[in-house]
C-alpha distance (Angstrom), angle and dihedral (degrees) to the residues before:
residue distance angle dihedral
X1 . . .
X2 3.68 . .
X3 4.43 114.4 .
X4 3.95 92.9 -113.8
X5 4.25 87.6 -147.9
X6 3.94 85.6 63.0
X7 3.55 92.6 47.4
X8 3.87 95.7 43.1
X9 3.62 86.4 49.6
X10 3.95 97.3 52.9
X11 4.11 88.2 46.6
X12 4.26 85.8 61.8
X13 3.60 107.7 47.7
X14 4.06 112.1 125.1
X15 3.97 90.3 31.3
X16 3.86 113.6 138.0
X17 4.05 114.3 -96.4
X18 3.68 99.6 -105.1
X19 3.79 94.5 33.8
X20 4.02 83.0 49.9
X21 4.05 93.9 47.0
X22 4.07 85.9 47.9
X23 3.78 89.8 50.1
X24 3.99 93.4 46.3
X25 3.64 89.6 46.1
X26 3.69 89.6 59.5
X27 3.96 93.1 38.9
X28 3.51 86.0 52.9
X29 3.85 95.4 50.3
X30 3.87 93.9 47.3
X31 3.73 95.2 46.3
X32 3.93 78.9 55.9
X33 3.25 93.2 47.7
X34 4.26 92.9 50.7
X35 3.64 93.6 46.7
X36 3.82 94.4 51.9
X37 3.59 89.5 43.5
X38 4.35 88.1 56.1
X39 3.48 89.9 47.5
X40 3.95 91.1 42.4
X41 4.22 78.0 58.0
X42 3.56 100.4 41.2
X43 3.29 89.5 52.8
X44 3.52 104.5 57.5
X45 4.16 90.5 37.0
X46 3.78 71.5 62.3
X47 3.39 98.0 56.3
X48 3.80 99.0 37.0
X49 3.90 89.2 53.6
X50 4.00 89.7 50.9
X51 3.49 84.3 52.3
X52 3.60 102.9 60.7
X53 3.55 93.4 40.3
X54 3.78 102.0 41.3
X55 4.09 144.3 31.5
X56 4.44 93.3 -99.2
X57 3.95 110.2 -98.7
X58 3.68 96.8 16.0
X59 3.57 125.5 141.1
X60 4.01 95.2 -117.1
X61 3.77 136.6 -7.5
X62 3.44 118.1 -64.7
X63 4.01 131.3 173.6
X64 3.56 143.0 161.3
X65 4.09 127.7 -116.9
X66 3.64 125.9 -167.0
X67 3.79 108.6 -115.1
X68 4.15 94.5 -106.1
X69 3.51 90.0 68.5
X70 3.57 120.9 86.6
X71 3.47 110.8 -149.1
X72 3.87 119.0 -148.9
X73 3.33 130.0 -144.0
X74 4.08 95.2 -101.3
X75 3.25 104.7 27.8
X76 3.88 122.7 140.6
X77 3.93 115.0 -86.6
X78 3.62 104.9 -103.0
X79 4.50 133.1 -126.8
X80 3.95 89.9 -125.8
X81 4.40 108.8 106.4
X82 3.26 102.4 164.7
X83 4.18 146.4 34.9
X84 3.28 119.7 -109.4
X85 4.11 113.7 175.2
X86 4.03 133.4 143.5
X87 3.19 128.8 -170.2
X88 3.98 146.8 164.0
X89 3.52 123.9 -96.2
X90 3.65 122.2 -82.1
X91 4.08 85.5 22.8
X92 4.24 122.4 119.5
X93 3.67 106.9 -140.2
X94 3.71 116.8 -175.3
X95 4.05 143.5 -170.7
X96 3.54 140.0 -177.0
X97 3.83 128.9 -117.1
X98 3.79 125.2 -163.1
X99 3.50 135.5 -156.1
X100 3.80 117.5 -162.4
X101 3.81 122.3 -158.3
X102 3.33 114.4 -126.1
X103 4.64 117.6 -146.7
X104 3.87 83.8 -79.5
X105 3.64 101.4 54.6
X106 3.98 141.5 -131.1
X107 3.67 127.1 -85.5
X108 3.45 132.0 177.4
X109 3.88 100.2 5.7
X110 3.89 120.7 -170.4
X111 3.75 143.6 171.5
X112 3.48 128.6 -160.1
X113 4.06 126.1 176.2
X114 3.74 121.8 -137.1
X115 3.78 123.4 -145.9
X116 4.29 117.7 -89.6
X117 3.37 117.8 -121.5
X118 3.82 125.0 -154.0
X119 3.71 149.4 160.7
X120 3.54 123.2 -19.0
X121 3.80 96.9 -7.6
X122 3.64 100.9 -45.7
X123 3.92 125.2 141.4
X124 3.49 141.5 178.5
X125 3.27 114.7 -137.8
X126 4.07 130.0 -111.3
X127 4.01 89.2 -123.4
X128 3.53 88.0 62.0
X129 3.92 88.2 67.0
X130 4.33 115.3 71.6
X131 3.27 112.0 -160.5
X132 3.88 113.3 -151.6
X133 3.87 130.6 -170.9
X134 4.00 106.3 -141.8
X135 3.82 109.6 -134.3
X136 3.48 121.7 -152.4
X137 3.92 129.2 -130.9
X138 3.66 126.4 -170.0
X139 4.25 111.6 -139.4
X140 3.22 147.9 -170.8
X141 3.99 116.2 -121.9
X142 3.45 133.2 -95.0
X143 4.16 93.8 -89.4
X144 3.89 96.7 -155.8
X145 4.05 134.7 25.7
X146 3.50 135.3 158.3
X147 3.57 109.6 -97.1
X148 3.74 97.1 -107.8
X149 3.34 141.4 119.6
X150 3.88 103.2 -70.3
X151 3.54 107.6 55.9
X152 3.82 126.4 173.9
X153 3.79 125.4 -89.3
X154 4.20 88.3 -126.4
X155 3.77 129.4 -136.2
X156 4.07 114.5 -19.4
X157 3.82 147.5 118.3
X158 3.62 107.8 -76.1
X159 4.26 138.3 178.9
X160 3.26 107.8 -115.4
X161 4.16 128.7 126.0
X162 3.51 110.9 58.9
X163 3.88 128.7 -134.4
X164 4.01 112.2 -137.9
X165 4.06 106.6 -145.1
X166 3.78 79.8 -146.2
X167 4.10 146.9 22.3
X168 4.06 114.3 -79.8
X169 3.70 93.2 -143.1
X170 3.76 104.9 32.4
X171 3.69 104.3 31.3
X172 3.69 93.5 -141.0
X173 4.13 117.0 133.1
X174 3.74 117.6 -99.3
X175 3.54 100.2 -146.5
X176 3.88 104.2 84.0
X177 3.82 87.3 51.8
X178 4.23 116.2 96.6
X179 3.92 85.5 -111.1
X180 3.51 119.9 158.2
X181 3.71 100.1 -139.3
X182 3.71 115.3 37.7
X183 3.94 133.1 -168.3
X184 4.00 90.2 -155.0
X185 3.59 128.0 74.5
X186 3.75 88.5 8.8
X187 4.59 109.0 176.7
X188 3.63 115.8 -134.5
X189 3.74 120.5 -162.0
X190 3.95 124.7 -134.2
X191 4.00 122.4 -78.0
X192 4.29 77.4 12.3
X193 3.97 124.8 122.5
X194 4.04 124.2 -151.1
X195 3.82 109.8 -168.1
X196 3.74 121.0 -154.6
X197 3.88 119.5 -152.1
X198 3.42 117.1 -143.7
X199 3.98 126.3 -160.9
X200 4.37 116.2 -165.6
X201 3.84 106.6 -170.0
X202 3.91 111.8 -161.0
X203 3.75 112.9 -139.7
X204 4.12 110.5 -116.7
X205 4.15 108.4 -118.8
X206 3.74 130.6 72.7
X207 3.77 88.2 -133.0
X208 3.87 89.4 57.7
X209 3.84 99.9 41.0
X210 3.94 116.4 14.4
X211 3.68 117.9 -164.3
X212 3.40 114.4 -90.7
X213 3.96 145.2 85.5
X214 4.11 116.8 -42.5
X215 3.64 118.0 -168.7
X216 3.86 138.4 -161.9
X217 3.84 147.5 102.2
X218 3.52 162.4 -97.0
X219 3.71 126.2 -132.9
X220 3.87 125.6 -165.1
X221 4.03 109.8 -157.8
X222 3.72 118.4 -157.6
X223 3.95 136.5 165.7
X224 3.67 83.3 -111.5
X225 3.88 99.7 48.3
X226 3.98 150.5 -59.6
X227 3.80 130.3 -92.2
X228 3.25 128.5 -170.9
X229 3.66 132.7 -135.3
X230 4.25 120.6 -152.2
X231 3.60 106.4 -142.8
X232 4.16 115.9 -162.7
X233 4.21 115.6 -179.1
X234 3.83 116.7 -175.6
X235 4.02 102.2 -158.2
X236 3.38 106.0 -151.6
X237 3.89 123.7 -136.9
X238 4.06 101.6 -106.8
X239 3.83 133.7 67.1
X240 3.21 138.6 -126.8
X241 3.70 123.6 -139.7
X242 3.81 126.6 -100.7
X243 3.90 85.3 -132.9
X244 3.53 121.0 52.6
X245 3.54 119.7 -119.9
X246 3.96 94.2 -140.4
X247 3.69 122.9 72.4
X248 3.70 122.6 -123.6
X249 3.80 130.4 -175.7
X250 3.97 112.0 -171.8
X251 4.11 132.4 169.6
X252 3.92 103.5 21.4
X253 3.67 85.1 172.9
X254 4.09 114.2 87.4
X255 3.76 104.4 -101.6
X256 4.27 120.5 -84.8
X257 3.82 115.9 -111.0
X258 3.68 109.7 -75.8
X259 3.73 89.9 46.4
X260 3.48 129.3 79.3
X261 4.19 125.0 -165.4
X262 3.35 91.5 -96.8
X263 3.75 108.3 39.5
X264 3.84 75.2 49.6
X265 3.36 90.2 57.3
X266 3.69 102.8 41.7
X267 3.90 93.5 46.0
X268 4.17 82.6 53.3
X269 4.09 99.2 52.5
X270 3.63 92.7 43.9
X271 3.35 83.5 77.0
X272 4.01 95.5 37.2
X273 3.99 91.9 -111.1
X274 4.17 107.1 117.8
X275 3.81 127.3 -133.8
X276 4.13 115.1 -110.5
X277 4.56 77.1 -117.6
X278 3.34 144.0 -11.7
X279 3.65 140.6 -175.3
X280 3.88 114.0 -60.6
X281 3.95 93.4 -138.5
X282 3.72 85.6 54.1
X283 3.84 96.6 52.9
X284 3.77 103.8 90.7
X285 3.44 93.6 43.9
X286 3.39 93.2 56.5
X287 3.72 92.1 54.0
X288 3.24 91.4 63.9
X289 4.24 109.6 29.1
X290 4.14 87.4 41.8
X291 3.53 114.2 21.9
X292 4.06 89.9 -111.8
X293 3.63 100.1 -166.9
X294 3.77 104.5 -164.5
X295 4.08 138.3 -19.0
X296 3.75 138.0 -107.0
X297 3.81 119.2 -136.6
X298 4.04 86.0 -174.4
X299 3.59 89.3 94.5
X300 3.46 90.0 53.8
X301 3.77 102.2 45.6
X302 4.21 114.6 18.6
X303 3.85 99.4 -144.2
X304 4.21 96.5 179.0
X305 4.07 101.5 169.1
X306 3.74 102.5 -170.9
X307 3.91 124.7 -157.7
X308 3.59 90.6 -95.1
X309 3.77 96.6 59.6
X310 4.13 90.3 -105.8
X311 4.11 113.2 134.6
X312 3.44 137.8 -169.9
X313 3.55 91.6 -142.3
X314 3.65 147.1 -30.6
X315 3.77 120.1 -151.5
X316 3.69 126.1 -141.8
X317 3.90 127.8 -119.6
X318 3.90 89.3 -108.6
X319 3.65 92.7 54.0
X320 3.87 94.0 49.7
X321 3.84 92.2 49.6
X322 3.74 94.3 52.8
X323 3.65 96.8 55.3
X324 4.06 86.1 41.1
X325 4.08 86.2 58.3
X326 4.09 85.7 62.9
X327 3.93 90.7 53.3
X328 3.63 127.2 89.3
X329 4.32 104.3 -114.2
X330 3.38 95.4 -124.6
X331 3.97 95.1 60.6
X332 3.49 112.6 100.1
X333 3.99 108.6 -130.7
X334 4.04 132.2 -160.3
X335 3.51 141.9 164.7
X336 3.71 127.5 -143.5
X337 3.64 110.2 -129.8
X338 3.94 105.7 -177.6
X339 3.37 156.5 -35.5
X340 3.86 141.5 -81.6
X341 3.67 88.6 -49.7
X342 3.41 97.3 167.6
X343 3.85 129.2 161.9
X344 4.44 86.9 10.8
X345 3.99 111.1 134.2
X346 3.33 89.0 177.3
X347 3.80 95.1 61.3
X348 3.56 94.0 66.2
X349 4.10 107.3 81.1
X350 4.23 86.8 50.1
X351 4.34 89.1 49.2
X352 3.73 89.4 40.3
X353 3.54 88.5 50.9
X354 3.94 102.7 49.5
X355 4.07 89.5 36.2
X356 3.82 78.7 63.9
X357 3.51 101.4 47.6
X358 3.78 98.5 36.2
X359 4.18 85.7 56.2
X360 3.42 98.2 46.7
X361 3.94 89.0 63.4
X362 3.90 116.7 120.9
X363 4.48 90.6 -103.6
X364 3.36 124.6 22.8
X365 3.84 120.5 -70.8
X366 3.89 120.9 176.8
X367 3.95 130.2 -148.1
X368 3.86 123.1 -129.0
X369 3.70 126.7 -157.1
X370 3.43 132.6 166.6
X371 3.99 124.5 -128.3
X372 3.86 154.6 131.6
X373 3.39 92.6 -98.8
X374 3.65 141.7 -18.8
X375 3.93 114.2 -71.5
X376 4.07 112.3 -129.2
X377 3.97 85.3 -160.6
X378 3.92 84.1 65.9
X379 3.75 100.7 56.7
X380 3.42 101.1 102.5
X381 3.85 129.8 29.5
X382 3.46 96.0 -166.7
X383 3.22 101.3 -71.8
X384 3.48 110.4 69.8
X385 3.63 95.7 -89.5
X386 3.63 135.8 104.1
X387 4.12 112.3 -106.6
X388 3.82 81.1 -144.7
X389 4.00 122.4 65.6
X390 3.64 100.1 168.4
X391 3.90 119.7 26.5
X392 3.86 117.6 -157.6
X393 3.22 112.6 -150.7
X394 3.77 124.8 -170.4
X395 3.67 110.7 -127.7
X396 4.10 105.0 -153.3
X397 3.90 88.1 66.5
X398 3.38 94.8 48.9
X399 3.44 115.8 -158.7
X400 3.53 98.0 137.4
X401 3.95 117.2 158.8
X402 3.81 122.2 -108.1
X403 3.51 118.9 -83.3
X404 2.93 137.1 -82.2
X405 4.33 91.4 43.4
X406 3.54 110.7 -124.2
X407 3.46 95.5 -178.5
X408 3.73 135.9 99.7
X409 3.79 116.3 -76.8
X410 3.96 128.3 0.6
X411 4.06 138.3 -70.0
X412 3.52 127.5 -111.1
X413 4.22 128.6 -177.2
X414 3.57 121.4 -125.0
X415 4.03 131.2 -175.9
X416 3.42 129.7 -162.9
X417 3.64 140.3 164.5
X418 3.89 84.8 -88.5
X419 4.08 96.2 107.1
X420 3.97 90.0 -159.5
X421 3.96 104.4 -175.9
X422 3.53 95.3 -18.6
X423 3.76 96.2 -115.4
X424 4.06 100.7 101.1
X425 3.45 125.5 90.4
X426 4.17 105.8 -92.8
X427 3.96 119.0 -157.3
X428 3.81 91.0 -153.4
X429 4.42 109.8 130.2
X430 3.84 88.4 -119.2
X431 3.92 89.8 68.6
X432 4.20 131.8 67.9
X433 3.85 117.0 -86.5
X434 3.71 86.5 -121.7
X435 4.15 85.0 80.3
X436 3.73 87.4 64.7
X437 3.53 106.6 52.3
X438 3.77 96.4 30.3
X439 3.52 85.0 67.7
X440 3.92 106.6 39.8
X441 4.16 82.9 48.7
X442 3.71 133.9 28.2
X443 3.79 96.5 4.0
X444 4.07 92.2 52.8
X445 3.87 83.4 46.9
X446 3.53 105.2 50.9
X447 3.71 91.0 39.9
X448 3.87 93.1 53.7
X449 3.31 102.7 -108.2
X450 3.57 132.8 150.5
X451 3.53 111.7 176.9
X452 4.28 137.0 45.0
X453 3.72 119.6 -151.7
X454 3.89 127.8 -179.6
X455 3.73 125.6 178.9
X456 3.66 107.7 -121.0
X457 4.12 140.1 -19.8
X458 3.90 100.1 -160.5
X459 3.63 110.5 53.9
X460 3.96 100.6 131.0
X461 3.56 125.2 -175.6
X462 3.47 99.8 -145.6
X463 4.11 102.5 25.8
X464 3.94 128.9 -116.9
X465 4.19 83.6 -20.8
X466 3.79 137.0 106.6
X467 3.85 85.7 -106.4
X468 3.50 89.6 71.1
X469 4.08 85.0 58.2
X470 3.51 89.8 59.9
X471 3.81 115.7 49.0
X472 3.36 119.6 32.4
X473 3.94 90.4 165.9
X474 4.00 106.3 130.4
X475 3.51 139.5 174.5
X476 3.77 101.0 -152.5
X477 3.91 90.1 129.3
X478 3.79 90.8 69.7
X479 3.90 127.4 -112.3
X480 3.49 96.8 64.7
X481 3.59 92.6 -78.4
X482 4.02 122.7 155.1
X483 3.21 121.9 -112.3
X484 3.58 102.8 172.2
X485 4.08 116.4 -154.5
X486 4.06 88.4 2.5
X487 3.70 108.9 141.9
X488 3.97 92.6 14.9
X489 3.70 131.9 85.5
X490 3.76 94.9 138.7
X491 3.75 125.1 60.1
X492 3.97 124.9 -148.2
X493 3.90 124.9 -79.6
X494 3.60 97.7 -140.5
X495 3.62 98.4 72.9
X496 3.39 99.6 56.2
X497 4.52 96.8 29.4
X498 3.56 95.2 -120.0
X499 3.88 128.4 140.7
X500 4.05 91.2 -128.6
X501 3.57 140.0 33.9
X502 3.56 130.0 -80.6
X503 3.70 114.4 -109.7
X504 4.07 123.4 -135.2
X505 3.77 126.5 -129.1
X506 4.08 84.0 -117.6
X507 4.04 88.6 56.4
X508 4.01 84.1 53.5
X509 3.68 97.5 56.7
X510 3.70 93.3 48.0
X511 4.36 83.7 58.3
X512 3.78 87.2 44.8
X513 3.82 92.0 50.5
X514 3.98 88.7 40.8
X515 3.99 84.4 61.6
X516 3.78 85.2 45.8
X517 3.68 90.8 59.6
X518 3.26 88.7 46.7
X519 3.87 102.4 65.3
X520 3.59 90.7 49.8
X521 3.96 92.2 56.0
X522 4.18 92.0 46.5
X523 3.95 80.9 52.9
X524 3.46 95.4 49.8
X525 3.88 93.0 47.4
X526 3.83 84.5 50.6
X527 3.70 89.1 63.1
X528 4.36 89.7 -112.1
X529 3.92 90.8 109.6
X530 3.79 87.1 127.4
X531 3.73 89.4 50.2
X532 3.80 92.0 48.4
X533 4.20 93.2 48.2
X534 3.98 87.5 45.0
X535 3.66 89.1 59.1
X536 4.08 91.9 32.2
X537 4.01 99.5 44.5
X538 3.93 96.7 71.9
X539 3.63 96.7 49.7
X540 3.69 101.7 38.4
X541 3.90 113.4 25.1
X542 3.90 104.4 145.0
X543 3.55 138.6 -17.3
X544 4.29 94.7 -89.8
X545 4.14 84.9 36.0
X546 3.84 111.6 62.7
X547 4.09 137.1 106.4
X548 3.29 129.3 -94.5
X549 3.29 98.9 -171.4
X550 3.85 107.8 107.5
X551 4.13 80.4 -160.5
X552 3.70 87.7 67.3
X553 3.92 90.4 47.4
X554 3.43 99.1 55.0
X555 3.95 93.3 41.8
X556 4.31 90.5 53.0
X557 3.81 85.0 50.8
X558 3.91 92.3 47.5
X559 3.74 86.4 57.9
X560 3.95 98.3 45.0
X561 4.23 84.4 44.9
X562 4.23 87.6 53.6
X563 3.60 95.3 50.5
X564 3.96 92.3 36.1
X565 4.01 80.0 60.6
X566 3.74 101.8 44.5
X567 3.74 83.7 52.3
X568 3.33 98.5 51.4
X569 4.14 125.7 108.8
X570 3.98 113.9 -86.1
């Protein structure tokens, strides 16, 4: 574009002096006038972009993500200022704050969480708000899926272990400790972003937390300022219960040094997903400090059927009804028999066998197995019952039977690093968080499902060390393959000093689509199942048929939430 003051002054030439100082006297004014006027505009484009990507006047961008979105480390500051969540009682909702670097740098980051205030003097306190740092891991791809039409994000830096500001068990803050990843005073390097995940569990009781609007903040503390986050949370005016509804078996392997079966355990139902076993003292306890939802004798007795009929062992009724006498009665208890045995004849007398002895017991105990799809030549051990109670079916093949099941026993999903067809939700890192909750939610509910198993949570690369933190490529699959996060959703305790494991952003989403689940099953009970499937259907018709489109999530939950409300006492 041509400089309009050299053109002006080209137009002019051959004017009389004083004519020609009058003239560049007004030149000279307008071109002051223009560049004040582009300055004027810069300034507020300036402004407007600050606006979107950070809380107005604050020392450095700041914005708020919902928790299905993985942010990366150089993403774009987002528009979003403030949290806005609701929830039910007894629920953990969650979001994600970021802090962007700006050319100078970050030092000496912190959050803290005041408490939320609501109606008539109510609160919830700050210690119901954990405060993670999200760590992230470079990794290697998923090397081999089906073809279908949920295909891996590939090789990249990704969020995913999380970084408690303080221990699980003891409450006391990790930062003073000679840890060698810290949440506190975390650096951030120019043009970089450091997300923060943030977890707000509403107390159960109306008496404690009455529906209604609660109010507080975040505030990030840095060398080179403080920002502060609003926080609003509408509690809604239903409850969930303190024991999930839908079953979950998770870690049948014994737990990896720096874990023991209950800090295993404990780390697990924190985020409402159950341990394979625990320790019988600890079981009625858990009940009520967890929400433990049922017990697995597995630990106790190591059952193992292979396809060839071989076994590790296979307890006897008498031995199944003295550890039963140590359990509370109204803890559901199972055993896990074996594994993916699919297509193996010769498995059937030793299934038959323990189906028979396990449901001869004193109380009821029910037998797991995992499978492609229920076996017909299982249906009766002899007795008239099935050998099976719960089949768990692996989703990415999907052979699942027609619904409704007609069959003996129930249906549970599994996932693996066995990609199948490529169509089923996979709860590899290299894929969106929507896979995991889809599937522990509205998928597993729509597909008649009532239980959620996954193989194991503590199977480190590099043991109870920060290597461990740091590659989560394995080959477990066979072939050399990566499978990157398969076999871990919890990351070791020595690293960071604490008494538990840390959790994973993955191991979150599988809570958040636990509480999912949930809604639809209070509907259900309510007598609105048809409600809850017309809302459910679109979003989550099969295993290859489902959204991923955490947008559509969040607005099918909105709608379960409303009528949750209107239903909800006076």
């Amino acid at each position: 574009m041509e400089n309009p003051v050299c053109g002006t002054f080209r137009s002019i030439k051959g004017l009389p002096s004083v004519l020609l100082a009058v003239v560049m006297l007004a030149i000279f004014m307008t071109f002051n006038l223009w560049v004040g006027r582009m300055r004027a505009g810069s300034a507020a484009l300036a402004v407007h972009t600050q606006s979107r990507s950070q809380t107005p006047g604050s020392a450095f961008p700041v914005w708020v993500s919902p928790s299905l979105i993985r942010v990366g480390k150089t993403d774009a500051p987002g528009s979003v200022s403030s949290i806005n969540l609701s929830s039910a009682r007894g629920e953990t909702v969650d979001a994600q704050v970021i802090v962007h670097a700006p050319v100078s740098g970050l030092t000496h980051v912190n959050l803290s969480a005041s408490v939320l205030t609501g109606p008539g003097g109510a609160s919830i306190s700050a210690s119901n708000v954990t405060l993670y740092r999200e760590y992230y891991i470079t990794v290697t791809g998923t090397s081999k899926y089906g073809g279908g039409s949920n295909p891996p994000l590939g090789s990249g830096t990704y969020a995913e272990p999380l970084i408690p500001f303080n221990d699980p068990e003891t409450g006391l803050a990790l930062c003073g400790t000679e840890a060698a990843v810290k949440a506190c005073n975390a650096t951030v390097s120019a043009g970089q972003n450091q997300p923060y995940w943030i977890d707000i569990s509403v107390p159960h009781g109306p008496g404690n937390t009455p529906p209604g609007t609660y109010t507080g903040s975040i505030s990030i503390i840095a060398t080179q300022g403080s920002v502060t986050i609003p926080v609003t949370l509408t509690v809604w005016n239903f409850e969930l219960p303190a024991q999930p509804s839908e079953l979950s078996v998770w870690s049948l392997w014994p737990p990896a040094a720096g874990n023991s079966v209950t800090t295993l355990a404990r780390a697990l139902m924190r985020n409402k997903v159950m341990s394979s076993t625990e320790v019988v003292a600890n079981a009625s306890s858990n009940v009520g400090n967890f929400g433990l939802n049922r017990f697995g004798l597995n630990g106790l007795y190591f059952v193992g059927i292979k396809c060839d009929g071989s076994y590790s062992s296979i307890p006897r009724t008498s031995q199944i009804n003295a550890v039963a006498a140590n359990l509370r009665r109204d803890l559901p208890l199972d055993i896990y028999v074996a594994d993916e045995l699919n297509g193996c004849p010769n498995a059937y007398p030793a299934l038959k066998t323990v189906g028979t002895n396990v449901h001869a017991a004193n109380r009821t105990v029910k037998t797991i197995m995992t499978i492609n799809t229920p076996d017909p030549n299982l249906y009766n051990e002899g007795d008239g019952r099935s050998a099976i109670d719960h089949w768990v079916l692996l989703d990415s093949v999907q052979q699942w039977p027609s619904l409704p099941f007609t069959g003996p026993g129930d249906l549970w999903s599994y996932t693996s690093c066995n990609t199948g067809l490529g169509n089923a939700p996979e709860w590899l890192i290299d894929y969106p968080p929507i896979n995991e909750r889809i599937q522990a939610g509205f998928l597993n509910w729509t597909q008649g499902a009532t239980g959620i198993l996954y193989y194991r949570s503590d199977g480190w690369t590099a043991g109870n060390t920060i290597g461990s933190w740091n590659n989560v490529d394995t080959t477990a699959c066979g072939n050399g393959l990566s499978s990157p996060g398969d076999g871990i959703f919890l990351y070791p305790p020595g690293p960071i000093a604490s008494t538990e494991s840390a959790p994973g952003i993955r191991l979150k989403t599988i809570r958040d689509g636990i509480q999912d689940y949930e809604y639809a099953r209070i509907l259900k009970n309510l007598g609105q199942d048809a409600f809850a499937n017309s809302v459910l259907q679109p979003i989550a018709r099969s295993w290859s048929n489902w959204s991923h489109d955490p947008n559509a999530l969040e607005g099918a939950r909105l709608q379960l939430r409303r009528k949750l409300n209107q239903l909800g006492p006076p």
